[in-house]
N, C-alpha and C positions, 0 to 999 in steps of 0.2 A: 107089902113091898119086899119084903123080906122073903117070903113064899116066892117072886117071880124070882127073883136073886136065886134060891137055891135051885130052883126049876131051871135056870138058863146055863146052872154052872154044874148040875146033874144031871140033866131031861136032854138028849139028844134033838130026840124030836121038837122039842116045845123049842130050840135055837133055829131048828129049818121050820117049823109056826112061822115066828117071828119074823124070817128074815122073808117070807114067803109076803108075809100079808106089806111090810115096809115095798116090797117090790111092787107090789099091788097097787097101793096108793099111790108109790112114786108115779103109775102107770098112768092111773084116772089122775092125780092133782100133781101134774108134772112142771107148772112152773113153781109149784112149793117144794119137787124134790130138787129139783134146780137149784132153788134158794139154799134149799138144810145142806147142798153137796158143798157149797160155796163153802157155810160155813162151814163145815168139817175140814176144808183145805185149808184155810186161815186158823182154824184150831188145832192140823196137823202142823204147821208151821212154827204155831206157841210154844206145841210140843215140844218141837227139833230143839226151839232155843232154849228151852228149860232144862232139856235134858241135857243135851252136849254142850252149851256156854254158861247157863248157872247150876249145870249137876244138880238139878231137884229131882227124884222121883216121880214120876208119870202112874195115872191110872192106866190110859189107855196106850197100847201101842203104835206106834206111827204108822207101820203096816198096814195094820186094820184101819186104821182114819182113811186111809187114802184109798185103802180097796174102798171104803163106803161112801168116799169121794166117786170115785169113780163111776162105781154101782149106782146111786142115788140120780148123778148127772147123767150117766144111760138111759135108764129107766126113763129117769122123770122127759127126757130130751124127745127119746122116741114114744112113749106116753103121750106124750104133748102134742107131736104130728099126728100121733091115731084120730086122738079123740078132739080135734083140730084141725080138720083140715081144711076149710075155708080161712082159717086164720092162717094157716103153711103156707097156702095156694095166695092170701095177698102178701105174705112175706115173700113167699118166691118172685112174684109180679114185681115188688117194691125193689127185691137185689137186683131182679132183671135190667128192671127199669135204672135203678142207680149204675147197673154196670152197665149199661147204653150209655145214661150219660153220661159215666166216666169215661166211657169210652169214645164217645162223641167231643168232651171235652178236650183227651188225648189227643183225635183226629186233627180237632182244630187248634189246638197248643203246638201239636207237630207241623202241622200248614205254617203256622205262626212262626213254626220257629226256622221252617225252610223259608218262607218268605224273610223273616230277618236274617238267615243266613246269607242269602241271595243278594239282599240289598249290602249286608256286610262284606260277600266277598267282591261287589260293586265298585263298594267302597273302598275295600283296599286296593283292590286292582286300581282306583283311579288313584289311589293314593301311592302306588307304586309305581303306575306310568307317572304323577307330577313328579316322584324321587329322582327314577330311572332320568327325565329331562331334565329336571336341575341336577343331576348328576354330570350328563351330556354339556350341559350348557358350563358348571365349575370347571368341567375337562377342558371343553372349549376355549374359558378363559384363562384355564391355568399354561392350556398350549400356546397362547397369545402376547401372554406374561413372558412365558418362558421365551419365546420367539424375540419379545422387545426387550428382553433381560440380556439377550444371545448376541442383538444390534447392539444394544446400547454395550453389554463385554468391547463386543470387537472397536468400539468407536473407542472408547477408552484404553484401547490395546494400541489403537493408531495412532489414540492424541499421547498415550506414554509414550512409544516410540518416536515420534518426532520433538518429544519436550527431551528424551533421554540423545536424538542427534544433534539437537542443539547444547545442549548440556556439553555433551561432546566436542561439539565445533566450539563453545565457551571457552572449554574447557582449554583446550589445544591453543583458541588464540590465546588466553589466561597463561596458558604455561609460554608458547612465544613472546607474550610481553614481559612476562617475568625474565626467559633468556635473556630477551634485549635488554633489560632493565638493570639484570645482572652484569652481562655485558660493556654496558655502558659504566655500571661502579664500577665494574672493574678495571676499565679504563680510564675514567676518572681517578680513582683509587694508586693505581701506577702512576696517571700525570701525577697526582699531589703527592703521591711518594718520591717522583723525580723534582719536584720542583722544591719540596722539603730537602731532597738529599741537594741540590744546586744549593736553596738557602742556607743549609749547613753548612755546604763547602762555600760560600762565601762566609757566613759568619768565622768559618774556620780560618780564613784566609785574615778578615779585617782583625781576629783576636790575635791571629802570628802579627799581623802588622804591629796592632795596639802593643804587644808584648814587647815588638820590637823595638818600637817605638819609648816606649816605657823602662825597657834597657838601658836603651841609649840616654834615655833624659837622668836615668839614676845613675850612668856611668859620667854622665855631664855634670848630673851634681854633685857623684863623688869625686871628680876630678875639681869642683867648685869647692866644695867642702875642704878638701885638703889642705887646699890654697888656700883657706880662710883661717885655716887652723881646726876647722871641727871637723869631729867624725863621725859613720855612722855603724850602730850595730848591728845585729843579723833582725834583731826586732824592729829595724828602722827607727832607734829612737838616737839623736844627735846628740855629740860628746863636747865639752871642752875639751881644749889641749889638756888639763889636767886634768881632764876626766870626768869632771861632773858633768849631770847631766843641764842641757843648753833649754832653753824656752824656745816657745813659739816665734815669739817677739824678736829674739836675738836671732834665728834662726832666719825668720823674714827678712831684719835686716843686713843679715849677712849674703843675703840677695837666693839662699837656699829653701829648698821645697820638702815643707812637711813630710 
């Protein structure tokens, strides 16, 4: 082992050997260089993460992995169609056939899906002629509405106006009856101020009388009084001749008025 190692890392030739005869077999057993290429990708991959995310050290370079990725999957690829070609020829027949059907399936998925297109644009068209006419038909009633909202304003415009001319004519005979009414106190009001100012001047009249009257009866008493011997003072209270004051009694019987 040790011999090929030095041989591969000093033997030019014994590297183009090597790399000649791996071509070889990748040639003739091409779904096994298939497989060793695979791995070598999954092994160039290891690599990448060993080296640049856990900084380990690598034997092999990633370069090299990948050209022999490469090289192995060539080889072994076109290999495999050489020395296969009844096996190429029913894979070929097999994608044929799978891309007919897929294509066949397309065809009919897209039929499928214009005919549901069709019946959907069906759809909404009728679904936008039902809008479009209860649109029409809202319009309709909203202009019918408006129409009996526009009668029923004006009827209410007329029955205001003639509740506001009778208000009016209320009003006018209201303030005429208050005139009169007015009127009328006030004529009342004059008679009973005339007829108060007549009762006054008669009370005025029978109080001059009463007064006069009442003069005369205390100039009749004091003409009584004198002649009896009593007098009287400014308080109305009656004197003896000597001056005391006289009773009720003596006063009465002196035929004199309290």
């Amino acid at each position: 082992m040790e011999k090929l190692k030095n041989l591969w890392d000093d033997k030019l030739w014994f590297k183009i050997l090597v790399i000649v005869v791996i071509l070889a077999l990748s040639y003739w057993f091409g779904i096994i260089a298939i497989l060793l290429g695979f791995i070598l990708f999954i092994y160039a991959i290891v690599t990448v993460i060993r080296k640049y995310i856990f900084k380990k050290n690598t034997r092999f370079k990633v370069r090299y992995i990948l050209l022999s990725f490469l090289a192995l999957t060539i080889m072994g690829g076109y290999g495999y169609a050489q020395t296969h070609p009844e096996e190429m020829e029913q894979s070929r027949i097999r994608q044929q056939e799978t891309k007919k059907a897929a294509e066949t399936k397309k065809d009919e998925n897209a039929k499928k899906a214009a005919k549901a297109k069709k019946a959907e644009d069906a759809k909404k068209a009728a679904k936008a002629k039902k809008v479009e006419d209860a649109k029409k038909a809202e319009a309709a009633k909203q202009a019918e509405a408006a129409k009996q909202a526009e009668a029923a304003r004006q009827a209410e415009a007329a029955k205001q106006a003639e509740a506001a001319k009778q208000a009016e004519a209320a009003k006018q005979a209201e303030a005429a009856r208050q005139a009169e009414a007015a009127r009328q106190a006030e004529a009342a009001k004059q008679a009973e101020a005339a007829k108060q100012a007549e009762a006054a001047k008669q009370a005025e009249a029978a109080r001059q009388a009463e007064a006069a009257a009442q003069t005369q009866a205390a100039a009749q008493t004091e003409q009584n009084g004198n002649s009896s011997g009593y007098t009287r003072d400014a308080n109305g209270r009656w004197h003896r001749s000597n001056g005391q004051f006289a009773s009720k009694k003596e006063i009465a019987a002196a035929g004199l008025v309290w």
